[in-house]
Biopython code that builds the backbone (N, CA, C, O; Angstrom):
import numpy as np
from Bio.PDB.StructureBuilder import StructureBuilder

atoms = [
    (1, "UNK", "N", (-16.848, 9.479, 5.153)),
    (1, "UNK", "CA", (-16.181, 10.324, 4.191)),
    (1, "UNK", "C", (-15.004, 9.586, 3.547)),
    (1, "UNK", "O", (-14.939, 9.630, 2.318)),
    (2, "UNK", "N", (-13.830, 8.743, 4.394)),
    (2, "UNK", "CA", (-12.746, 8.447, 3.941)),
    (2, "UNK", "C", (-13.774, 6.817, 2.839)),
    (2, "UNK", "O", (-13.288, 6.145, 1.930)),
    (3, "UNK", "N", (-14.793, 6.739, 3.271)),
    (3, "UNK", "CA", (-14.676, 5.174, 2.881)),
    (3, "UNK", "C", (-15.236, 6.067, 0.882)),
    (3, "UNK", "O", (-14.617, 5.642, -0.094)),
    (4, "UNK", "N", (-16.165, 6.996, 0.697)),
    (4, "UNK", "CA", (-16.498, 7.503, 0.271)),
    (4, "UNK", "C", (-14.962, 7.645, -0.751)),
    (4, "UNK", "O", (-14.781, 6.956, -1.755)),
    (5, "UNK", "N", (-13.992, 8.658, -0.241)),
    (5, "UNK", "CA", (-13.016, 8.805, -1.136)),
    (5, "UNK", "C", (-12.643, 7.695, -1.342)),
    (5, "UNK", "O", (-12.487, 7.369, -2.519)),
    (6, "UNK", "N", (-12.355, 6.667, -0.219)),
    (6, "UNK", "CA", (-11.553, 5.288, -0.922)),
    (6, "UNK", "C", (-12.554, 4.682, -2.264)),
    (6, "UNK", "O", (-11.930, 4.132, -3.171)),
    (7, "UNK", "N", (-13.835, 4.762, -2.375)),
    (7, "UNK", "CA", (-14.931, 3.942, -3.157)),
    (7, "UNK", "C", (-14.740, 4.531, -4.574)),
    (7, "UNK", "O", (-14.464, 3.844, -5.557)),
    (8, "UNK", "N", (-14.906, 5.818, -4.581)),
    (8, "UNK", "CA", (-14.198, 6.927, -5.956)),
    (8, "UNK", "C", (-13.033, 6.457, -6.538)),
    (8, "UNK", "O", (-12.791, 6.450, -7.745)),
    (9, "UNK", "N", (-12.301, 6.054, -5.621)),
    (9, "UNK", "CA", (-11.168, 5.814, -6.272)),
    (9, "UNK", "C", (-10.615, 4.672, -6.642)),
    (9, "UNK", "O", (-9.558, 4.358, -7.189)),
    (10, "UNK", "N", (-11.800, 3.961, -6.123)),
    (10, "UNK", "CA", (-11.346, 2.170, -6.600)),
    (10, "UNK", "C", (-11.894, 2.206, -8.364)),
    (10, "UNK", "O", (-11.257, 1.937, -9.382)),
    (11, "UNK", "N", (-13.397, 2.677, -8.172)),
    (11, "UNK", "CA", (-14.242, 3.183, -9.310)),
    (11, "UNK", "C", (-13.124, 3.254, -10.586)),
    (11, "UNK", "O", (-12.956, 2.591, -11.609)),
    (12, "UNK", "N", (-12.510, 4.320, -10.019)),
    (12, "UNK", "CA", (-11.323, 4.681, -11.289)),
    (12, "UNK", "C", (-10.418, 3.628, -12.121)),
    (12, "UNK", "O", (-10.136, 3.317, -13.278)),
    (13, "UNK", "N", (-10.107, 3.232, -10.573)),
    (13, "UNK", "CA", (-8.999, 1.810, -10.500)),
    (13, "UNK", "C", (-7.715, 2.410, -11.175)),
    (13, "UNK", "O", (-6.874, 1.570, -11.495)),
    (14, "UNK", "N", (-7.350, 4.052, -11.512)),
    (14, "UNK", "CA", (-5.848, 4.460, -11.784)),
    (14, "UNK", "C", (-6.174, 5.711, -11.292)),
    (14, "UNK", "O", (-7.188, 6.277, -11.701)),
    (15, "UNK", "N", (-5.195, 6.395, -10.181)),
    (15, "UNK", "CA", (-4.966, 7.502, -9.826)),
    (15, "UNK", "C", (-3.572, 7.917, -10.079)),
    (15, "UNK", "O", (-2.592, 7.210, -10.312)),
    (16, "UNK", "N", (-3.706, 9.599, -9.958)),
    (16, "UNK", "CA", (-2.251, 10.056, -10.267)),
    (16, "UNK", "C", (-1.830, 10.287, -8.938)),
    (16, "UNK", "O", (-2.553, 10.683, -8.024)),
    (17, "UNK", "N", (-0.270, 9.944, -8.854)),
    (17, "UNK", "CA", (0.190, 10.461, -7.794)),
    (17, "UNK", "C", (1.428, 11.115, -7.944)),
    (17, "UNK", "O", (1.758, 11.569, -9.039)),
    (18, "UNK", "N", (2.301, 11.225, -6.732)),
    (18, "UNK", "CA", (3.634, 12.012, -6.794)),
    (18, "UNK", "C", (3.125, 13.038, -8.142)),
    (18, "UNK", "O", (3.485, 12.852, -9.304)),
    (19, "UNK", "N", (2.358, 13.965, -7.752)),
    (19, "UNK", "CA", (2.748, 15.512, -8.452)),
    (19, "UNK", "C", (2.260, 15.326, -9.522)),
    (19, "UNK", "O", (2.500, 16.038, -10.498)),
    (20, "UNK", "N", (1.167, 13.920, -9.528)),
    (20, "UNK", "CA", (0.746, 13.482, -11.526)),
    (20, "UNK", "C", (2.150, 12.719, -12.324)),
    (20, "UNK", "O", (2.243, 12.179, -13.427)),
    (21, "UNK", "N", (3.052, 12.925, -11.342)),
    (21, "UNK", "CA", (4.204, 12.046, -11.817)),
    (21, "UNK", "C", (4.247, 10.752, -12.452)),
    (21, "UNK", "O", (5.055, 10.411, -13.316)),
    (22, "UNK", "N", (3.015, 9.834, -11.801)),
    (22, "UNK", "CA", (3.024, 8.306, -12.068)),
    (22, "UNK", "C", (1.682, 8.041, -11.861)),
    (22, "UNK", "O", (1.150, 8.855, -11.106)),
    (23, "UNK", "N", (1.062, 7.290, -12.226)),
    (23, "UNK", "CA", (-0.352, 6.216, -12.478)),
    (23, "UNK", "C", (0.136, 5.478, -11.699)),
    (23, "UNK", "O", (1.191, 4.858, -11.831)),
    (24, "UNK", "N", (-0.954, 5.477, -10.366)),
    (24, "UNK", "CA", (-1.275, 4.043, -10.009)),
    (24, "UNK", "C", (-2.658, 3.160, -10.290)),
    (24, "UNK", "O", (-3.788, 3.644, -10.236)),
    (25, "UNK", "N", (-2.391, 1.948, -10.562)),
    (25, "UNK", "CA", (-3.282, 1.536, -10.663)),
    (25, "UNK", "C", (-3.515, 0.270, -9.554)),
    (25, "UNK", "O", (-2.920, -0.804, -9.471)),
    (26, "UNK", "N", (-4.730, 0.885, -8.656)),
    (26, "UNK", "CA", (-5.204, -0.330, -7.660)),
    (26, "UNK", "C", (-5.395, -1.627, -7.915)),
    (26, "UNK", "O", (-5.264, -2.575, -7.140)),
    (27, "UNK", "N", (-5.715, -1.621, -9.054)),
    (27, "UNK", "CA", (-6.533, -3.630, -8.977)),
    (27, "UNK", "C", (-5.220, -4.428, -9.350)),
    (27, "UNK", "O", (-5.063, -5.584, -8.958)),
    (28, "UNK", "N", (-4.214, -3.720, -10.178)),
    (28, "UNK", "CA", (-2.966, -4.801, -10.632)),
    (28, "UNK", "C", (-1.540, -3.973, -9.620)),
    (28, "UNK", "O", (-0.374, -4.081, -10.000)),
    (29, "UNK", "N", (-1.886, -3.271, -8.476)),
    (29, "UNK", "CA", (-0.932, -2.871, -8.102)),
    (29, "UNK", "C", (0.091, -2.109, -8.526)),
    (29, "UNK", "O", (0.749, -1.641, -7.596)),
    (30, "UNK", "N", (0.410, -1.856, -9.475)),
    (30, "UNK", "CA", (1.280, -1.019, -10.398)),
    (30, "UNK", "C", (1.383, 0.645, -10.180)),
    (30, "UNK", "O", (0.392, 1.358, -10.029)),
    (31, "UNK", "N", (2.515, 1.038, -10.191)),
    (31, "UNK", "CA", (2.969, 2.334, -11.211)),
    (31, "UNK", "C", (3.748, 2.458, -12.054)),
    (31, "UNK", "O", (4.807, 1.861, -12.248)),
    (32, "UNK", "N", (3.130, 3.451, -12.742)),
    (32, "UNK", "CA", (3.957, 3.659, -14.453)),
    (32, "UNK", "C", (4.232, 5.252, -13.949)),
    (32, "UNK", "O", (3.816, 5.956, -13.029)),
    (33, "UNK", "N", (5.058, 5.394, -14.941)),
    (33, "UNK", "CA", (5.381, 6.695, -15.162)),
    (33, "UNK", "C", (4.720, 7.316, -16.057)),
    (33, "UNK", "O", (4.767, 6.812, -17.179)),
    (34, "UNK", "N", (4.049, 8.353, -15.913)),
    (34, "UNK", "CA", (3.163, 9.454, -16.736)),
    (34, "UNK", "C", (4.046, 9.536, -18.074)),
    (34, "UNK", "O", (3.738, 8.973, -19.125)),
    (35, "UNK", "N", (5.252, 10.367, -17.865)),
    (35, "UNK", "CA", (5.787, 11.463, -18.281)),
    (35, "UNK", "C", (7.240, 10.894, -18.881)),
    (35, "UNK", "O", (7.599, 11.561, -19.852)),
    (36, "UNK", "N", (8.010, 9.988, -18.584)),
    (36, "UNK", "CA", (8.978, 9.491, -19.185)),
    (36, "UNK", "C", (9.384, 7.912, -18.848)),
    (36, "UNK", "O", (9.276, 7.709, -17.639)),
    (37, "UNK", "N", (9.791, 6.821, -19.539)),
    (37, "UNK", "CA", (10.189, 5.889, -19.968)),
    (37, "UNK", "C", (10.811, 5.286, -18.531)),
    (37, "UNK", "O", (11.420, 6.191, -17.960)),
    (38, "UNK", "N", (10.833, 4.415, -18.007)),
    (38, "UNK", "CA", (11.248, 3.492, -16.506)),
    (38, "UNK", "C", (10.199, 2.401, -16.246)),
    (38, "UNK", "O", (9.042, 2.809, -16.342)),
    (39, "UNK", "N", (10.365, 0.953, -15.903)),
    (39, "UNK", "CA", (10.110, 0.008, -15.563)),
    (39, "UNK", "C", (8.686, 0.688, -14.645)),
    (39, "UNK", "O", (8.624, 1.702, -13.949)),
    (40, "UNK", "N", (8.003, 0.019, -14.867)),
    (40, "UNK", "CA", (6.857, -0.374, -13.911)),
    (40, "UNK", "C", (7.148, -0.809, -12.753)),
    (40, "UNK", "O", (7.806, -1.841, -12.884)),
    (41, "UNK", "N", (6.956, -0.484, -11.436)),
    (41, "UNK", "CA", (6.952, -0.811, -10.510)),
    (41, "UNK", "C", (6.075, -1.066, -10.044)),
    (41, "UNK", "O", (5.009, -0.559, -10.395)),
    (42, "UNK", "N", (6.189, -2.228, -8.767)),
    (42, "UNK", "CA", (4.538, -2.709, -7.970)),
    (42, "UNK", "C", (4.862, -2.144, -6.809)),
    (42, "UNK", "O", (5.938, -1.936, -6.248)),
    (43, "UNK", "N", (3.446, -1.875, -6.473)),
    (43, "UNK", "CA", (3.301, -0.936, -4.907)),
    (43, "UNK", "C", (2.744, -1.903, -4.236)),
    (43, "UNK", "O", (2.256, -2.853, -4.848)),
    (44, "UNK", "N", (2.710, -1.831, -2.695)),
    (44, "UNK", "CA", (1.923, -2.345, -2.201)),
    (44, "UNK", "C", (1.528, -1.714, -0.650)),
    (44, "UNK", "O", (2.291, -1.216, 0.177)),
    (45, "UNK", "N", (0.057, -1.924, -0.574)),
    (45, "UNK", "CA", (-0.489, -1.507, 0.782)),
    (45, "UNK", "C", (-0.361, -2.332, 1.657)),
    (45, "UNK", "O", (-0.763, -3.487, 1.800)),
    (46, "UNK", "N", (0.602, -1.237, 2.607)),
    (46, "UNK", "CA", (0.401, -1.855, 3.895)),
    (46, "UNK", "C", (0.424, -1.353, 5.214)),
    (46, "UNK", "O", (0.809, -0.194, 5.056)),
    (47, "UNK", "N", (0.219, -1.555, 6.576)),
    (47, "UNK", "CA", (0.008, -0.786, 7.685)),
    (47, "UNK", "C", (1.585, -1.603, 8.680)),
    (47, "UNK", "O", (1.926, -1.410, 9.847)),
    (48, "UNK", "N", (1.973, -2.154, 8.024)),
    (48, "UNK", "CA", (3.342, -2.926, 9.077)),
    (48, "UNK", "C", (4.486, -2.864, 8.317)),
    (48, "UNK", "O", (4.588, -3.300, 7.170)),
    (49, "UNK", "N", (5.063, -2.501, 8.746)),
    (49, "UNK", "CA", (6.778, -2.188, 8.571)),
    (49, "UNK", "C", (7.776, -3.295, 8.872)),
    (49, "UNK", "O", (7.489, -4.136, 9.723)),
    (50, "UNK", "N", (8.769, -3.335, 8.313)),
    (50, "UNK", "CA", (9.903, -4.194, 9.026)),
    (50, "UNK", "C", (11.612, -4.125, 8.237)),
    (50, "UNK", "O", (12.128, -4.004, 7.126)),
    (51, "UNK", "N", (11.999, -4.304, 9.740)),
    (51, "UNK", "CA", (14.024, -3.900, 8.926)),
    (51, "UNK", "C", (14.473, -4.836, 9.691)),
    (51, "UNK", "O", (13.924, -5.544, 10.536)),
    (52, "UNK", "N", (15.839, -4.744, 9.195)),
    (52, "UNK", "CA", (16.823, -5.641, 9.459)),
    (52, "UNK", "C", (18.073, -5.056, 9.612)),
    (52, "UNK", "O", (18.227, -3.893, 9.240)),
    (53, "UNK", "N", (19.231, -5.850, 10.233)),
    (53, "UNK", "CA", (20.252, -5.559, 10.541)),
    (53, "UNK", "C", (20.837, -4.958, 9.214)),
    (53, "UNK", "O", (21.339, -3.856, 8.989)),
    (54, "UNK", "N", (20.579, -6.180, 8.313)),
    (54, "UNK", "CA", (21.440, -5.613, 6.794)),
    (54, "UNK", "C", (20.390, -4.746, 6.084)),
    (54, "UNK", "O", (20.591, -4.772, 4.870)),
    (55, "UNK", "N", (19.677, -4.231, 6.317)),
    (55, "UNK", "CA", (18.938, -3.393, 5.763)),
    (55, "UNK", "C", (18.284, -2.572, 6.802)),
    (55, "UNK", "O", (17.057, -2.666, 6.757)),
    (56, "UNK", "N", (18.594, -2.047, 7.424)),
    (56, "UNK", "CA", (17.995, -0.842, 7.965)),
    (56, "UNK", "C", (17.132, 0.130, 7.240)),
    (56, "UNK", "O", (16.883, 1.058, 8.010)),
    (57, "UNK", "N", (16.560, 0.306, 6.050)),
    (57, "UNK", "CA", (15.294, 0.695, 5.699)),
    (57, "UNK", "C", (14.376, -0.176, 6.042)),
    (57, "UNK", "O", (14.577, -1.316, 6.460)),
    (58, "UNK", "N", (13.113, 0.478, 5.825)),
    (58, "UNK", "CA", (11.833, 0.452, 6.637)),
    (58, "UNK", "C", (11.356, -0.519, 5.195)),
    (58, "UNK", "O", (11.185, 0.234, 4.237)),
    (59, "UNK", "N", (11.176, -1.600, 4.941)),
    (59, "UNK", "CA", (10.028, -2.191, 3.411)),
    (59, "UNK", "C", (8.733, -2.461, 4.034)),
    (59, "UNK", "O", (8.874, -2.582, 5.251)),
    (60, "UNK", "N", (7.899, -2.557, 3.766)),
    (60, "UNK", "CA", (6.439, -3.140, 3.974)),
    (60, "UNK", "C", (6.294, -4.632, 3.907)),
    (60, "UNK", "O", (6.989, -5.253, 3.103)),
    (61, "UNK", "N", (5.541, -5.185, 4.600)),
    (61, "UNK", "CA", (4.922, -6.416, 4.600)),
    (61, "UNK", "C", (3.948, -6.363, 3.404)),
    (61, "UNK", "O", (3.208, -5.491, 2.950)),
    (62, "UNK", "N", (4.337, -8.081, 2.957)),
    (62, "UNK", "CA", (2.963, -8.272, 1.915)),
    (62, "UNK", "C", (2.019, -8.105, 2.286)),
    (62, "UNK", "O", (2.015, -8.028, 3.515)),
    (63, "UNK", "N", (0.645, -7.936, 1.614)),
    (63, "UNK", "CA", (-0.622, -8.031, 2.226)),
    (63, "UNK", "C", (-1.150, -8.781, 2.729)),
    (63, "UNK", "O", (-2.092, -8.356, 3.398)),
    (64, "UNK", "N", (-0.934, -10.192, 2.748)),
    (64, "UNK", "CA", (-1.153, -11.151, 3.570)),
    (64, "UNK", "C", (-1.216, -11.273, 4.865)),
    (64, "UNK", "O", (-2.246, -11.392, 5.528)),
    (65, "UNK", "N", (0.479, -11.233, 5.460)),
    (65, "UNK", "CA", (1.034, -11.079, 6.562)),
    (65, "UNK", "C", (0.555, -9.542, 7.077)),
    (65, "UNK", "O", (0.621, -9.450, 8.303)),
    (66, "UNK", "N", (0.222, -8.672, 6.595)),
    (66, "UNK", "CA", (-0.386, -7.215, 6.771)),
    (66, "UNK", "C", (-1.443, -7.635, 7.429)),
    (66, "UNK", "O", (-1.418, -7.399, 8.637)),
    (67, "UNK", "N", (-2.676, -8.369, 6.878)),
    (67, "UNK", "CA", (-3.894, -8.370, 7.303)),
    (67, "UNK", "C", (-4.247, -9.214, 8.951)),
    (67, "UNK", "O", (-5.040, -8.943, 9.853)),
    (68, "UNK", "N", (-2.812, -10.767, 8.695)),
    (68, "UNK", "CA", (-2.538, -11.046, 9.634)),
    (68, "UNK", "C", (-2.541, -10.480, 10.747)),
    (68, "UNK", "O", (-3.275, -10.568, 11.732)),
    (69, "UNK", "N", (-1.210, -9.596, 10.379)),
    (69, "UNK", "CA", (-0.816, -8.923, 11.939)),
    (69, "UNK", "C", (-1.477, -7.752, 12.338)),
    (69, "UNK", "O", (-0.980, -7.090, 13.249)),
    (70, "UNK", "N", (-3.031, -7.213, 11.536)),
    (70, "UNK", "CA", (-3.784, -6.359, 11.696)),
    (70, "UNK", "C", (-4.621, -7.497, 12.867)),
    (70, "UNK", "O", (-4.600, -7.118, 14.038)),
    (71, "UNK", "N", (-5.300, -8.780, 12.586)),
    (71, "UNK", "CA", (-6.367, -9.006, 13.030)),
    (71, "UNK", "C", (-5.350, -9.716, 14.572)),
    (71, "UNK", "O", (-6.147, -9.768, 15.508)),
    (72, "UNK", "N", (-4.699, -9.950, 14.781)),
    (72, "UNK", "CA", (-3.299, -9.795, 16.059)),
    (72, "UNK", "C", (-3.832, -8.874, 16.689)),
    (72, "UNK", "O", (-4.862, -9.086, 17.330)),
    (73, "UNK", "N", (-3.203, -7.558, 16.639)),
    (73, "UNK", "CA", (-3.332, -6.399, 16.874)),
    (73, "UNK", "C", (-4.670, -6.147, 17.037)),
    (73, "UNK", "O", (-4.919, -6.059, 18.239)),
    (74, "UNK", "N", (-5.609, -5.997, 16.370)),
    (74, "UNK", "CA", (-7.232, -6.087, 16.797)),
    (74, "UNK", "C", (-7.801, -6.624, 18.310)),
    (74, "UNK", "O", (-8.495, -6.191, 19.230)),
    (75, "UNK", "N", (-6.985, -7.949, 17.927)),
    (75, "UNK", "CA", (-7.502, -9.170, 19.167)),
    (75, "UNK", "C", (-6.809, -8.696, 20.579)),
    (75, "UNK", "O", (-7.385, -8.797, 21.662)),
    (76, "UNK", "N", (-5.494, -8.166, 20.407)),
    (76, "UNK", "CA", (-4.518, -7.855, 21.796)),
    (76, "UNK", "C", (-5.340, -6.332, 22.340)),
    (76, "UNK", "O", (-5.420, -5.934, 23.502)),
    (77, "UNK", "N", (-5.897, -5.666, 21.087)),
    (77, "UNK", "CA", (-6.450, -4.602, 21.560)),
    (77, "UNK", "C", (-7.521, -4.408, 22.482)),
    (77, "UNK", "O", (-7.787, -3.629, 23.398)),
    (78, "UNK", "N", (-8.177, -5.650, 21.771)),
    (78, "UNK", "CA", (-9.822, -5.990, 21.880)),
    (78, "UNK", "C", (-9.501, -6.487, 23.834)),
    (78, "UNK", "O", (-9.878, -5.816, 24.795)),
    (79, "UNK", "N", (-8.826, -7.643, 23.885)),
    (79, "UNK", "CA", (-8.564, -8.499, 25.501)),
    (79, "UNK", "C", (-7.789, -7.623, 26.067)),
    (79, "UNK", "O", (-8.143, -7.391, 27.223)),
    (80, "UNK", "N", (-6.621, -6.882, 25.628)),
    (80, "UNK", "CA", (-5.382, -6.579, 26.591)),
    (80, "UNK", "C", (-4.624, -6.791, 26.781)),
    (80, "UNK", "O", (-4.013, -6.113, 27.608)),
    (81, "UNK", "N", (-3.871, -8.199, 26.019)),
    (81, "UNK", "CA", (-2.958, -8.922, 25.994)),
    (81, "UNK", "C", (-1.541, -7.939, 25.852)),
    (81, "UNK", "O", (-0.428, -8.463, 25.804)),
]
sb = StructureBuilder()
sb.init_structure("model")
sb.init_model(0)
sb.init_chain("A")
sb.init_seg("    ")
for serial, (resi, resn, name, xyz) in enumerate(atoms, 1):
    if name == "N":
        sb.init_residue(resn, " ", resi, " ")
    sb.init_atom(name, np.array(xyz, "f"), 0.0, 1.0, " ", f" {name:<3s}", serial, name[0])
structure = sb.get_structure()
């Protein structure tokens, strides 16, 4: 089912989000704003988190290092480590 919704929605390659607030678009990473005038911002997917002393918010890992420390995590899962 989820791979199903994810496949629909690549199809599209721009969904609305926040409330129809903003367009994202998957293949170039981006959101725009629907509805009024502000910089484009890039999003990015990811499943790993990380902060710092001087930043105590939570930012995401690139996707790179994401996929990395997914197939880590896989392997420690997989043995037990």
């Amino acid at each position: 089912m989820f791979c199903l919704f994810l496949s629909n929605h690549l199809e599209k390659e721009i969904i609305a989000t926040n409330g129809n607030r903003y367009d994202v678009n998957l293949v170039e990473r981006t959101r725009t704003s629907a509805y009024w005038i502000e910089p484009t911002s890039h999003i990015r997917r990811s499943k790993w988190f990380y902060s710092t002393p001087k930043q105590p918010r939570f930012a995401p890992f690139d996707e790179t290092t994401d996929e990395i420390l997914e197939v880590i995590n896989s392997f420690i899962k997989t043995f037990g480590f």
